[in-house]
N, C-alpha and C positions, 0 to 999 in steps of 0.2 A: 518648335514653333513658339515665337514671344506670341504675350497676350497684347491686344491692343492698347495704346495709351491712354483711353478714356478708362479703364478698366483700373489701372495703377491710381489715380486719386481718386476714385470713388472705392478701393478698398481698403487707401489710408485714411478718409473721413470715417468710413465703417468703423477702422479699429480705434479712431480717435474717439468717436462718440461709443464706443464700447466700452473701452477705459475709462474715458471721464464719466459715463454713464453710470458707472459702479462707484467712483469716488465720493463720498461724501460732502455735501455743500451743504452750509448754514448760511443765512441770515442775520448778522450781528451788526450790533449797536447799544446806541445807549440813549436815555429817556429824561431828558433834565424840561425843568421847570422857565419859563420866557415869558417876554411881552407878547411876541408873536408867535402863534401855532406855524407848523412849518415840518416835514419829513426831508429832509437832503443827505447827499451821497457826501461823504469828506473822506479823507485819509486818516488813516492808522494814525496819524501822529497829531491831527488837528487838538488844539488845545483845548477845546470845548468838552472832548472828552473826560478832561479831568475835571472837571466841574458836576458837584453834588448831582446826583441823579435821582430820580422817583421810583422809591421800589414798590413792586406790587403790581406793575400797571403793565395793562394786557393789551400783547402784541400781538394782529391776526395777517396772515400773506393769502392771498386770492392769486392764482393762476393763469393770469389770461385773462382776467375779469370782463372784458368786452367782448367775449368769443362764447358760443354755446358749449364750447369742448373744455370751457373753464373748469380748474380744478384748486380743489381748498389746499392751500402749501404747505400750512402749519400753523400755529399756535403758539407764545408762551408768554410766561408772566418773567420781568425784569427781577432781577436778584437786590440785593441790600443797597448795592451802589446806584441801580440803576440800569446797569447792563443787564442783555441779552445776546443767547448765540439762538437761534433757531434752524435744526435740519430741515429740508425742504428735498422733500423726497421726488426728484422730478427728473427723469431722465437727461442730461447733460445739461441740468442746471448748472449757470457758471458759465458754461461755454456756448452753449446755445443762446441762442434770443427769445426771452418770453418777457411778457410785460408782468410786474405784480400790483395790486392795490395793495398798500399798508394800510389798517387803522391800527391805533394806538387811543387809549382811553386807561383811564386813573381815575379814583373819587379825588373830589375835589378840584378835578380839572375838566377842561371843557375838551372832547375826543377831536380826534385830526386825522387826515387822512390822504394819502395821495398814490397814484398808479404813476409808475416809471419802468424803465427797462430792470430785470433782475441784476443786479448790478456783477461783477467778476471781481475777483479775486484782487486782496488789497485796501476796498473799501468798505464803510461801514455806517450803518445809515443813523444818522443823529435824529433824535425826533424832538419836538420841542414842542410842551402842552402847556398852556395856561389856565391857570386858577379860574378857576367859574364848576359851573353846573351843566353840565345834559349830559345827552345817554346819542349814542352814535347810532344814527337809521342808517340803514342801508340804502343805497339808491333802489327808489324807485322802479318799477316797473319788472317785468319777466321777461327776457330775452327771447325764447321763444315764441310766450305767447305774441309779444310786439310783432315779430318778422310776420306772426302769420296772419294778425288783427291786418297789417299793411302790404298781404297778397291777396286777402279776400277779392276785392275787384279785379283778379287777373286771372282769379280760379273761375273753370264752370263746374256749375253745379250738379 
């Protein structure tokens, strides 16, 4: 007896995300100095990368950051040049779709920050921090508590 044909790709996605699930994914890039703050996605070969970068300065990845089931990616401080690689421990990161916020923050520079798709394989995120002063807040507010401050009037008591 064959097995049904809906059965054959939902047990090659299974072993797809099995595999890529166990493979190792980073978050790499590098951290140079601009007029304008900015996090974008470029190519392995973009020229930008060869330009002086800011060592020291600490890179953090959020998980879904708009979702309650959000989770922390990772962490890491840029090397002498400026680069970074960061693992991001997330089941079929890479191949899957998840959104992450980046902040990025250096003394001496003012921090930046942006949510995009986790990007795949190939590319590598340029961040570009300018000279100034502050200290990176976090957005506002608590996810949970909001959803439930804005179901109050639909609960009985």
């Amino acid at each position: 007896m064959k097995p049904p044909r809906a059965i054959k790709p939902a047990a090659l996605l299974g072993l797809v995300i099995a595999l890529t699930g166990c493979a190792p994914y980073s978050l790499d890039g590098k951290v140079i100095s601009g007029a304008m703050p900015m996090v974008m996605l470029v190519g392995a070969d973009d020229p930008r990368l060869q330009q002086p970068g800011i060592s020291g300065a600490f890179i953090d990845a959020m998980i879904d950051p708009d979702k309650l089931s959000r989770e922390h990616g990772g962490s890491t401080l840029t090397d002498g040049s400026g680069a970074f690689s960061m693992p991001i421990d997330q089941a079929g990161a890479g191949f899957l779709i998840y959104d992450v916020r980046v902040v990025a923050q250096a003394t001496g520079y003012k921090p930046t920050e942006k949510t995009m798709r986790l990007p795949g394989d190939g590319k590598q995120l340029l961040i570009v921090l300018t000279p100034g002063t502050g200290k990176y807040l976090p957005p506002k507010g608590d996810i949970l508590k909001d959803t439930m401050d804005k179901s109050k009037p639909y609960l009985n008591d």
